[in-house]
N, C-alpha and C positions, 0 to 999 in steps of 0.2 A: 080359890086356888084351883078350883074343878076346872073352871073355865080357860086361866089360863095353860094348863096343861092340852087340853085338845084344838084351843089353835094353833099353836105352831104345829101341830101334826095334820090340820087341813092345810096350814099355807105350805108342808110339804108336801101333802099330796096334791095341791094345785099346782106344784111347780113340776111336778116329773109328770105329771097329766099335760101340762103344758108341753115337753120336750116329747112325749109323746107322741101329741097332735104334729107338731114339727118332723118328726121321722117321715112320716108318708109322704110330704111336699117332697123333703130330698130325695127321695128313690126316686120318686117322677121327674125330679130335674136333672138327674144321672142317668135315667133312662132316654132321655128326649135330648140327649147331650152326644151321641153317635149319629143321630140323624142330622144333628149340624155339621157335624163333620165329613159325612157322607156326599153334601151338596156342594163340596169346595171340589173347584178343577185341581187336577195336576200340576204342580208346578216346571215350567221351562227354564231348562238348566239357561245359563247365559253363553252367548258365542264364545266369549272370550276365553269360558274356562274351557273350553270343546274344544279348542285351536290345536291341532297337531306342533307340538313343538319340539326340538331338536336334543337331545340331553350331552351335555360336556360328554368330555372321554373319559372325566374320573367317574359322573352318574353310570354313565353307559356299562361302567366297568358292576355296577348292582342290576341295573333295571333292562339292559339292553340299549342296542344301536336305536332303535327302530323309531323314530318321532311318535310321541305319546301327550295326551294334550295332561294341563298340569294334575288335574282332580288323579289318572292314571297312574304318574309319574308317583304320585305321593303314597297312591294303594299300597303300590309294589314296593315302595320301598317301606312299609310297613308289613306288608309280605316277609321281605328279606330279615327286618327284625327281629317281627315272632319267631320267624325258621332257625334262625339263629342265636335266640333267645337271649336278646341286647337289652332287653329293657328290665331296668333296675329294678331288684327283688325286694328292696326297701321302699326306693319311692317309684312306684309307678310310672309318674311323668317323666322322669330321665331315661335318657337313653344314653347305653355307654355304646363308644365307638369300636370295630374291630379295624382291621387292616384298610380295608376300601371303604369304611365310611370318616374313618379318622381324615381320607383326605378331602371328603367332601364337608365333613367338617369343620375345616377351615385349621387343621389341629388340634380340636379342642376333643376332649378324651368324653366330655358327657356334654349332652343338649336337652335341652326341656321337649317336651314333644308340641309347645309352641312354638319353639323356632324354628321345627321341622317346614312348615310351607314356606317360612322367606328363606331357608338356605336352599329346597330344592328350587324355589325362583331364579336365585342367580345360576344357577348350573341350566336352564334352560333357555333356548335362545330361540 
């Protein structure tokens, strides 16, 4: 009975001896893991999102007259959200409409902040 009491107390201590020896490889592979990403370029935005575009007169009436390319257009109208603290206190992703977004949203009183880039799509031309 000697016997079987103190093995299974080696094959524990083989086993956290084991997850032991495994600790020091991860540090070194989360160490050596910033210098891969150190060596990747920049990425180039695409033209098409950079295009100066035209915004409706109901946009125009949040974001300005002024041609804004769309990644801009969408900032700022999420500028004008926070400032006017439209985004739903329950659920995050909705957004509820006030006076000048209710018309760019088509009339609908709340949007997911998914359907936020194709509705500022149609309003720009």
């Amino acid at each position: 009975m000697a016997k079987s009491v103190k093995q299974p107390a080696k094959k524990a201590a083989t086993s956290t001896t084991a997850k032991k020896a495994a600790t020091p490889k991860k540090a070194a592979d989360k160490a050596a893991a910033p210098k891969k990403a150190a060596a990747k370029t920049a990425r180039k935005p695409n033209a098409a999102f950079m295009a100066p575009l035209t915004p409706s007169t109901d946009l125009a009436g949040v974001i300005g007259a002024a041609a804004v390319p769309r990644t801009e257009a969408t900032k700022k109208i999420w500028d004008y959200i926070k400032k006017n603290k439209l985004q739903d206190e329950k659920n995050k992703r909705m957004i509820n409409a006030d006076a000048k977004l209710l018309v760019i949203f088509g009339g609908k009183k709340q949007v997911s902040m998914f359907e936020l880039a194709g509705i500022v799509n149609k309003h720009l031309k």
